[in-house]
VEXDREN-2710 file (C-alpha; in Angstrom, 1 decimal):
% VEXDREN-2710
k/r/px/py/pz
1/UNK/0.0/0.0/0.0
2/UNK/1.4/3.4/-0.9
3/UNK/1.6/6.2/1.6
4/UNK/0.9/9.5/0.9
5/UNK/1.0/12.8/3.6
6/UNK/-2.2/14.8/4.9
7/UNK/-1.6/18.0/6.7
8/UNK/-3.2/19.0/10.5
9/UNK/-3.0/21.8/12.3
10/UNK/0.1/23.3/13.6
11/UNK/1.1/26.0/15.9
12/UNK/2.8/28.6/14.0
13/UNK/6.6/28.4/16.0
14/UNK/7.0/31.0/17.9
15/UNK/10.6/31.9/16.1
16/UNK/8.9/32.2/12.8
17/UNK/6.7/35.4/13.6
18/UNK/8.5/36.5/16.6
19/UNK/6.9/38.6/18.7
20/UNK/3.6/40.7/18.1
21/UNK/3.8/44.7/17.8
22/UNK/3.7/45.9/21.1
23/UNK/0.8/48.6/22.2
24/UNK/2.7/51.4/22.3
25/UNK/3.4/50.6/18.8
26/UNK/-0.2/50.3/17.6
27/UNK/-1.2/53.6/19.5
28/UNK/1.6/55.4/17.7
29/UNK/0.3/54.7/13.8
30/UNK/-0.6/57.3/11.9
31/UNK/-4.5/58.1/11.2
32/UNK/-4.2/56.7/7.0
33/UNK/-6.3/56.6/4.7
34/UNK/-5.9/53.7/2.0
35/UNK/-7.0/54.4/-1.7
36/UNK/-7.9/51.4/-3.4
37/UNK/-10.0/50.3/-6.9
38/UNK/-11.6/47.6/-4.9
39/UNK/-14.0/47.5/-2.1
40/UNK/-12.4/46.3/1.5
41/UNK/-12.8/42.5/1.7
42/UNK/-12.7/41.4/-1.5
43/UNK/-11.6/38.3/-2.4
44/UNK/-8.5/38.7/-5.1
45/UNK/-4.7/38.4/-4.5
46/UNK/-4.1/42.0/-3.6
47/UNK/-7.0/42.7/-1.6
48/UNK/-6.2/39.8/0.1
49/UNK/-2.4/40.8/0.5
50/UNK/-3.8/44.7/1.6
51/UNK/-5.8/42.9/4.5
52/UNK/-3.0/41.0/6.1
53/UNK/-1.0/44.5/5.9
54/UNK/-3.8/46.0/7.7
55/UNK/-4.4/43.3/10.2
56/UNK/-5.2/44.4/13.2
57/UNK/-4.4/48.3/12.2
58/UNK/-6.9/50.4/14.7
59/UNK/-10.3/50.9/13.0
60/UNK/-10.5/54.3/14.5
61/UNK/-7.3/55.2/12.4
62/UNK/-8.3/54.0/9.6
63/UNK/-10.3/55.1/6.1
64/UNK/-10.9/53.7/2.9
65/UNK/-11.8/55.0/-0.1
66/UNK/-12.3/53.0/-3.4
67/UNK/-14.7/52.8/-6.8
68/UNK/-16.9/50.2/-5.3
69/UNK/-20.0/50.4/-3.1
70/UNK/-19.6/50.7/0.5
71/UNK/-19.4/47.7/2.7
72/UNK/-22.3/47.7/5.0
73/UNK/-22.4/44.0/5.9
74/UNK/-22.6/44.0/9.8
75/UNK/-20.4/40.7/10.1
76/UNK/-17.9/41.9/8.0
77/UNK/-15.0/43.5/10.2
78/UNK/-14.5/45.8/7.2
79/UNK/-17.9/48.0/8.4
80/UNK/-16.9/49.6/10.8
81/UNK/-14.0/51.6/8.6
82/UNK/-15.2/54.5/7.5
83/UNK/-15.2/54.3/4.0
84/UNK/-15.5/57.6/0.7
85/UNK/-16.4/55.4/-2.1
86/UNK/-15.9/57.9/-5.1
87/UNK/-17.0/56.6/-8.4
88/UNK/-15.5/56.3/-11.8
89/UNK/-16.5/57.0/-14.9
90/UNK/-18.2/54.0/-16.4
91/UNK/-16.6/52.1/-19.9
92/UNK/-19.8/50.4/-21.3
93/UNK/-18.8/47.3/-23.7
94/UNK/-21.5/48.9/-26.4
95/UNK/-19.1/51.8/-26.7
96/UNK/-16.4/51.7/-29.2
97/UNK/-14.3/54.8/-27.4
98/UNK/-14.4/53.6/-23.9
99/UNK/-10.8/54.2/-23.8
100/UNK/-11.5/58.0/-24.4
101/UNK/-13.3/57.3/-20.7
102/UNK/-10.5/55.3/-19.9
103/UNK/-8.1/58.4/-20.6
104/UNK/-10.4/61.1/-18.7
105/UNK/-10.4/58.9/-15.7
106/UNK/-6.6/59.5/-15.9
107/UNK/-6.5/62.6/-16.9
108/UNK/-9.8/65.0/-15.7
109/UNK/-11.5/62.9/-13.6
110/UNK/-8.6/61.8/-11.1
111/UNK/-7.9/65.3/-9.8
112/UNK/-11.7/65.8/-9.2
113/UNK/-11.8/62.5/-7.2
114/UNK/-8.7/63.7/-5.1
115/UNK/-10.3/66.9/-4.3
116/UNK/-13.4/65.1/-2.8
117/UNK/-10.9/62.2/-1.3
118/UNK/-8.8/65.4/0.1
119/UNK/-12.2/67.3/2.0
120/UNK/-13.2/64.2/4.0
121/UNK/-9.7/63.4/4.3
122/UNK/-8.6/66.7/5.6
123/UNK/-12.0/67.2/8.1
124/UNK/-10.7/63.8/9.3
125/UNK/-7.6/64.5/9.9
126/UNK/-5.5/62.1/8.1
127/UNK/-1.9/62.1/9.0
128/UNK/-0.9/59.6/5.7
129/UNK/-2.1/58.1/2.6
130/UNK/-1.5/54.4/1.6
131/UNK/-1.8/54.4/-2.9
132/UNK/-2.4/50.7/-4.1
133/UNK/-1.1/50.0/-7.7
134/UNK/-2.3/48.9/-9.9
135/UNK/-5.1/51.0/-10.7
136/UNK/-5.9/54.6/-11.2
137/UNK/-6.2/54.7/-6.9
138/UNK/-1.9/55.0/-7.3
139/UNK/-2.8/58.1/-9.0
140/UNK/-5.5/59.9/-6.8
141/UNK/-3.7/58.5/-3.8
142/UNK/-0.3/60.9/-5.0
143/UNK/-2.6/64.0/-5.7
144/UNK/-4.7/63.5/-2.4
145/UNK/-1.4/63.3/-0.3
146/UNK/0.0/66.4/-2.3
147/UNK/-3.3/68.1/-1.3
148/UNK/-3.4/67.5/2.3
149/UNK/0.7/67.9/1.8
150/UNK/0.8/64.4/3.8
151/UNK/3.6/61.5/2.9
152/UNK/2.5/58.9/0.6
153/UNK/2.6/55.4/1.1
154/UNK/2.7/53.9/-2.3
155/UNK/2.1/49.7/-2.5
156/UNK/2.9/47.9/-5.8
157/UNK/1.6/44.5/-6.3
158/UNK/1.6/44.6/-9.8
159/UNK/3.3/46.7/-12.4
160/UNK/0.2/49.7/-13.8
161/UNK/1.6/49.2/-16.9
162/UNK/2.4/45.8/-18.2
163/UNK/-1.3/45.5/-16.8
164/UNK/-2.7/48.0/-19.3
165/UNK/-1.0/46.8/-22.0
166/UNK/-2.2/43.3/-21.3
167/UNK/-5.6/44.4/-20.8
168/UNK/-5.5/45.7/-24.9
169/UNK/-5.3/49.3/-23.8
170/UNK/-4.8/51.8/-26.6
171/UNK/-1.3/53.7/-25.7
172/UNK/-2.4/56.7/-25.6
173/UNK/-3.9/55.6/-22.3
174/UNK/-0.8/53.7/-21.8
175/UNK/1.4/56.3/-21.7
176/UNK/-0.7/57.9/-19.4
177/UNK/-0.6/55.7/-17.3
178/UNK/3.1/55.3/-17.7
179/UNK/3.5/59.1/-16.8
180/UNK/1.4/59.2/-13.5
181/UNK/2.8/56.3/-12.4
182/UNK/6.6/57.1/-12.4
183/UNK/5.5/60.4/-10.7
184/UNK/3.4/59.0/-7.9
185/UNK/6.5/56.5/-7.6
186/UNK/9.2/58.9/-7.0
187/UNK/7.0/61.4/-5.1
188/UNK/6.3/58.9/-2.7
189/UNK/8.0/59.1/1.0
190/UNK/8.1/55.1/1.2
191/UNK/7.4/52.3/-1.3
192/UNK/6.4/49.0/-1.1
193/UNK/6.4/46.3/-3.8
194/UNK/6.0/42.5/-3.7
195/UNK/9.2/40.9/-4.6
196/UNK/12.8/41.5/-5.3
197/UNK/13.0/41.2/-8.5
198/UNK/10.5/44.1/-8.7
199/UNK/12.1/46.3/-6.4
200/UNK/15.6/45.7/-8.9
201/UNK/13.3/46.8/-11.7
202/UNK/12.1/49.7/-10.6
203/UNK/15.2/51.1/-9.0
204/UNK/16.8/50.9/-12.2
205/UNK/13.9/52.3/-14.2
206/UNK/13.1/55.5/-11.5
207/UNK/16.7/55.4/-9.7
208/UNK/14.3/55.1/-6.4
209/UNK/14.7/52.1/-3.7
210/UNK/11.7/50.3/-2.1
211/UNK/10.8/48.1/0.8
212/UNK/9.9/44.5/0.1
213/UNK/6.6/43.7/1.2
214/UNK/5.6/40.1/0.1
215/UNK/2.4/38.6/0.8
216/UNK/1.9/37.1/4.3
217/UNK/0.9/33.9/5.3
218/UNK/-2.2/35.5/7.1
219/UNK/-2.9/35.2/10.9
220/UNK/-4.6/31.7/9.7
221/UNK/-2.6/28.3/11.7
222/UNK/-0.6/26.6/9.0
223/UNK/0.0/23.1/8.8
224/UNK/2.2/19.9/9.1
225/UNK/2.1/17.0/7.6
226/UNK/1.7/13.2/9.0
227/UNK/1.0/10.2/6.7
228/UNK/-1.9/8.5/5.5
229/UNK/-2.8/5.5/3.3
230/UNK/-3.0/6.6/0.1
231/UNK/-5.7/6.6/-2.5
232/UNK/-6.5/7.9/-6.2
233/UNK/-4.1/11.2/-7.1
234/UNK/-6.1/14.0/-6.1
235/UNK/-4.4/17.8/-6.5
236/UNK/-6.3/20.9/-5.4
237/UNK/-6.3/24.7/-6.7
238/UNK/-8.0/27.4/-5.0
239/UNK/-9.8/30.6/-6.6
240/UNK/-9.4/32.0/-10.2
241/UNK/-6.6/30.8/-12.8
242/UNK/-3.6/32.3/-14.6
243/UNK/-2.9/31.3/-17.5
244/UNK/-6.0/29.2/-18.8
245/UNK/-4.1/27.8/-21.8
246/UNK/-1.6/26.5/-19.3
247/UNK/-4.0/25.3/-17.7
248/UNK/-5.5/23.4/-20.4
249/UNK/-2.2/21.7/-21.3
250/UNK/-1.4/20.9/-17.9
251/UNK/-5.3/18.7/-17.8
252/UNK/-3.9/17.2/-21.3
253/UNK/-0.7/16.2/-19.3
254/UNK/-2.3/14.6/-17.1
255/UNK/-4.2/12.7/-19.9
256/UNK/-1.2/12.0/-21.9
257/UNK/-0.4/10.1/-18.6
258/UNK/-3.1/8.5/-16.4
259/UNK/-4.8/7.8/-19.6
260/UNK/-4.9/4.2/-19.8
261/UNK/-4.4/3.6/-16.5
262/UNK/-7.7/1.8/-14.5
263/UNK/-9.9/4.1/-12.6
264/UNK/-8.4/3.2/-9.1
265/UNK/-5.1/5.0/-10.2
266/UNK/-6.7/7.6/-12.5
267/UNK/-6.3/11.6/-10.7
268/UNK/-8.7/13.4/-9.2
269/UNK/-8.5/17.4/-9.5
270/UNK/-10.7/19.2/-7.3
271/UNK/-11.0/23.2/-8.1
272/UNK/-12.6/25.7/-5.9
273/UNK/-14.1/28.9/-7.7
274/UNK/-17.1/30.5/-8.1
275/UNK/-16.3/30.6/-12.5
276/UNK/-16.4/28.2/-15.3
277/UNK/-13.1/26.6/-16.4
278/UNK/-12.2/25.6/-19.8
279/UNK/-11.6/21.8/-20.0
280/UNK/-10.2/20.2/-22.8
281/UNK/-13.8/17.6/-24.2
282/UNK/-11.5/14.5/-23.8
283/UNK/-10.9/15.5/-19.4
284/UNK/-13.8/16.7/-19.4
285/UNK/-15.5/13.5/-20.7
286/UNK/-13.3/11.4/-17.5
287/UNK/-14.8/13.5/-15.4
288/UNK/-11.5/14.0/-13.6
289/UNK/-11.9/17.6/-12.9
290/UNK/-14.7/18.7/-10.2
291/UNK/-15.9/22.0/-9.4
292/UNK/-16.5/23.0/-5.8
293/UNK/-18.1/26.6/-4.8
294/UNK/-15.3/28.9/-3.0
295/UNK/-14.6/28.7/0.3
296/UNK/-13.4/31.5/3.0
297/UNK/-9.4/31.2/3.3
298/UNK/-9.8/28.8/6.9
299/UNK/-12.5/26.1/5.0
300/UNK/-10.2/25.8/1.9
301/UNK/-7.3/25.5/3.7
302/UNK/-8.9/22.4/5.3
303/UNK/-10.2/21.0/2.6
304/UNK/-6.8/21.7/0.2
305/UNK/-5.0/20.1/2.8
306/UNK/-6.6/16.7/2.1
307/UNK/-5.2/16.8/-1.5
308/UNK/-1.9/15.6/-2.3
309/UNK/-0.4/18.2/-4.1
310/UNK/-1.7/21.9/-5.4
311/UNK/-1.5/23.3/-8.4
312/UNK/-0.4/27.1/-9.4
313/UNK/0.1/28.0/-12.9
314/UNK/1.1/31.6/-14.5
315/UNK/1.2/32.8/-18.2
316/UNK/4.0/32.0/-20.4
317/UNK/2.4/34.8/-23.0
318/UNK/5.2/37.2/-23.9
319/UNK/2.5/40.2/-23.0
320/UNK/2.9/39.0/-19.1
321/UNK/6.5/38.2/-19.3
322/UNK/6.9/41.5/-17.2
323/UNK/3.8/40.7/-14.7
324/UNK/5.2/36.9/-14.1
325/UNK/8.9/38.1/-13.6
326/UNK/8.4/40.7/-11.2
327/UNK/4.8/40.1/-9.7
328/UNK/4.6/37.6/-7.1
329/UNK/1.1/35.1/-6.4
330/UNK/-0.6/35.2/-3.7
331/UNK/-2.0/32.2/-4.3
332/UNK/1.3/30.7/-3.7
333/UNK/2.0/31.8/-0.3
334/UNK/-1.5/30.6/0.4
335/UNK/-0.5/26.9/-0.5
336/UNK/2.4/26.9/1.3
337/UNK/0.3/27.6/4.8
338/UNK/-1.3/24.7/3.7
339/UNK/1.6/22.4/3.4
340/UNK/1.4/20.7/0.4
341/UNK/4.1/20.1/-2.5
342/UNK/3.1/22.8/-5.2
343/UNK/3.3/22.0/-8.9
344/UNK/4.6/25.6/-10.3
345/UNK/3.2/25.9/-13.9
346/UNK/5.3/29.0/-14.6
347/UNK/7.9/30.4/-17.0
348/UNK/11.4/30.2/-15.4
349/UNK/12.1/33.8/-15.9
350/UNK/9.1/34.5/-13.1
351/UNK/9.8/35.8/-10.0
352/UNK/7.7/32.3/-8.6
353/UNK/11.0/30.3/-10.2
354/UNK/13.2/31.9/-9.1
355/UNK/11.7/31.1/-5.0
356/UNK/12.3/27.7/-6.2
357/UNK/15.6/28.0/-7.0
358/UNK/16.0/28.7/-3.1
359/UNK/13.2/26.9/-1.2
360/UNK/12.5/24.2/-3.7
361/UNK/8.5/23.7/-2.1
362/UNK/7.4/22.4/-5.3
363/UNK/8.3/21.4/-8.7
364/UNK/8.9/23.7/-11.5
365/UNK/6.8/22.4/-14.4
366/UNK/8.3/25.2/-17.3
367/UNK/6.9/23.0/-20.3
368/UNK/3.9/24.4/-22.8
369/UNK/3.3/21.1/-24.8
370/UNK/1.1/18.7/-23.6
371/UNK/3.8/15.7/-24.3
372/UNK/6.7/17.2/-22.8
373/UNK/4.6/18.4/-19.5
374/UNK/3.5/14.3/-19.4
375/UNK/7.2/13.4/-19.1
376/UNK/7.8/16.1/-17.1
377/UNK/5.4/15.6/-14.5
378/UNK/5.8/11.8/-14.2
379/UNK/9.3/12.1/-13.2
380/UNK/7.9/14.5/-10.5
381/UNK/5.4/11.9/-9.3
382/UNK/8.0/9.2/-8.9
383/UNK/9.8/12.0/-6.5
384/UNK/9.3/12.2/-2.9
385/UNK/8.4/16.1/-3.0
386/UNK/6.7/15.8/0.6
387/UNK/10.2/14.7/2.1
388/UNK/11.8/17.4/0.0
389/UNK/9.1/20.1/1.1
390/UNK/8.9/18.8/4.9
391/UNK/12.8/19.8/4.6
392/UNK/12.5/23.8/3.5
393/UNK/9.1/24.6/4.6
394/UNK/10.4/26.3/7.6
395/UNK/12.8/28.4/5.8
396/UNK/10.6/29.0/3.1
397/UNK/7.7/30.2/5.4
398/UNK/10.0/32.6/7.0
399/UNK/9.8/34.7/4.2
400/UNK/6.5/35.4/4.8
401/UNK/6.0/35.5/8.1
402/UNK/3.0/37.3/8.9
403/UNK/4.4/39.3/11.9
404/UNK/7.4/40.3/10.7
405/UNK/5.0/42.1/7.5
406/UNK/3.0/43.7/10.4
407/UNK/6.4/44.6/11.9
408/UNK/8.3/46.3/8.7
409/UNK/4.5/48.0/7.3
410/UNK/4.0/49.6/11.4
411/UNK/7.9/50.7/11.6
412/UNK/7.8/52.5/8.2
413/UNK/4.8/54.6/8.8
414/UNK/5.6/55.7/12.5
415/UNK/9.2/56.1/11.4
416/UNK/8.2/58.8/8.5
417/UNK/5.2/59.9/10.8
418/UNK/7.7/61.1/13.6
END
């Protein structure tokens, strides 16, 4: 009988976080207000990433302004921020110039937002402003600071640019977007972005240094692994996909290889998300591939955590080449609290390889074609990657330890407060 691991609850050791910010800490943070494109709470990688930074921030300090409607939901522990959302103006699909809305929103329409954001800002006396790129809130976040004459925060999580240009826009509203962003990004007291390589990027594109912020593992208990008997091959992925046609050759791989194989041993992949997937007719016809609502972070960490490996995949297009080498997933640091191998579906030149060419968590799977992915992956499943991950997990994890993001985030803004 073969023996695969399953993951249970662990204390998070106490030398990973360290200790908590003190009190005297918490009651020294500035009053900030956060400009965002998104509505607190929301479910994507950044929002997710903005939450952890604000964990446990004083509500009373706090405001949020954004393009989305307010967040009223009593059980939400977003409610009780007071929150300016300020709307944009609106691209409808039926219009073949939306990106002449696009451009005002950049151009006429952003200095009109900051001088609403800067009234309730300045009658609430706000002491900083935290900018969220991407997203035209980097923008109104630099002209609300220069208003109240404030420092600016400025977080990158992904670059405004090679964003736009993926999302087709025209370059007119490309370089726009360009041009604001370098400014806010040098007129900013401190910046934040998500990885090295980003940070390398943009000091030799603006000649400015940044902190590295990464994304946390949350405040959620992460776990450690015991053994099980083991069963059919089941791998888990959470929430929305990147890269869809890698994710299409990645289910052919798997085809090319479990094929023929009887049912017992055939694999099981189990995806949580709210949206359709493509599936390839043939996986589709197995019936391999199941589709499970989403879950809040703690209920799909349990579940993943009965899989045997997860799955992350980013694009290969050469229009993301930018995004995947200096951007770094979320959804990655959220597998690794969960404790599992992860097959990485990425290019090598992404900033997700290059982890793994340090803390080797998972296998780098850095093949396109269907064939060459099969051989690929069936060398990794004849490879103990649970004894290799159970080896660097603790290392790996250190890099984003939740406390010590609380720790660098608190020290910056009281630092350039005082």
């Amino acid at each position: 009988m073969t023996l695969r691991l399953v993951v249970e609850p662990s204390p998070r050791p106490a030398d990973l976080d360290g200790p908590a910010c003190p009190p005297e800490i918490m009651r020294r943070l500035p009053r900030l207000l956060v400009t965002t494109y998104f509505a607190p709470g929301a479910h994507h990688g950044g929002a997710v990433c903005l939450a952890h930074m604000l964990d446990g921030y004083p509500r009373d300090r706090l405001f949020w302004t954004h393009h989305q409607p307010a967040v009223t939901d009593p059980d939400s522990p977003w409610s009780k921020v007071v929150q300016w959302p300020i709307g944009l103006l609106r691209r409808p699909n039926r219009f073949r110039l939306g990106w002449v809305k696009e451009l005002g929103n950049w151009t006429v329409h952003a200095p009109r937002m900051a001088d609403q954001i800067a009234e309730h800002a300045l009658h609430a006396g706000v002491q900083a402003v935290l900018g969220v790129a991407p997203g035209i809130s980097l923008w109104t976040s630099c002209l609300v600071a220069e208003r109240l004459r404030v420092p600016l925060h400025l977080w990158v999580h992904d670059d405004p640019v090679a964003y736009a240009e993926f999302r087709g826009e025209r370059r007119v509203v490309v370089r726009r977007i360009r041009r604001c962003f370098h400014r806010a990004y040098r007129a900013a007291a401190v910046r934040y972005v998500i990885s090295e390589p980003m940070r390398d990027y943009y000091r030799g594109l603006t000649g400015r240094d940044a902190a590295v912020l990464p994304p946390s593992l949350g405040p959620l208990p992460w776990r450690r692994p015991r053994r099980r008997p083991g069963g059919r091959l089941r791998i888990g992925v959470a929430g929305s996909l990147a890269g869809l046609p890698e994710w299409e050759c990645f289910l052919l791989a798997l085809e090319r290889l479990f094929g023929d194989e009887p049912l017992e041993r055939q694999p099981q992949v189990v995806v949580f998300t709210d949206g359709e997937l493509p599936l390839p007719p043939s996986v589709r016809a197995r019936g391999w591939v199941e589709l499970r609502p989403w879950r809040a972070p703690e209920q799909a960490d349990r579940e993943l955590a009965t899989m045997d490996y997860v799955y992350l995949s980013l694009w290969f297009d050469a229009r993301r080449r930018r995004h995947a080498a200096t951007s770094f997933s979320t959804k990655f640091v959220s597998y690794l609290r969960v404790g599992l191998p992860i097959l990485c579906h990425v290019p090598p030149s992404s900033a997700v390889a290059e982890f793994l060419t340090r803390h080797p968590v998972g296998p780098l799977l850095d093949k396109t074609d269907p064939d060459e992915l099969a051989c690929r992956l069936r060398d990794v499943f004849r490879t103990d990657w649970h004894a290799r991950l159970a080896e660097v997990r603790d290392e790996a994890a250190a890099e984003f330890s939740h406390a010590r993001l609380l720790r660098r985030f608190h020290e910056s803004l009281i630092a350039f407060h005082a």
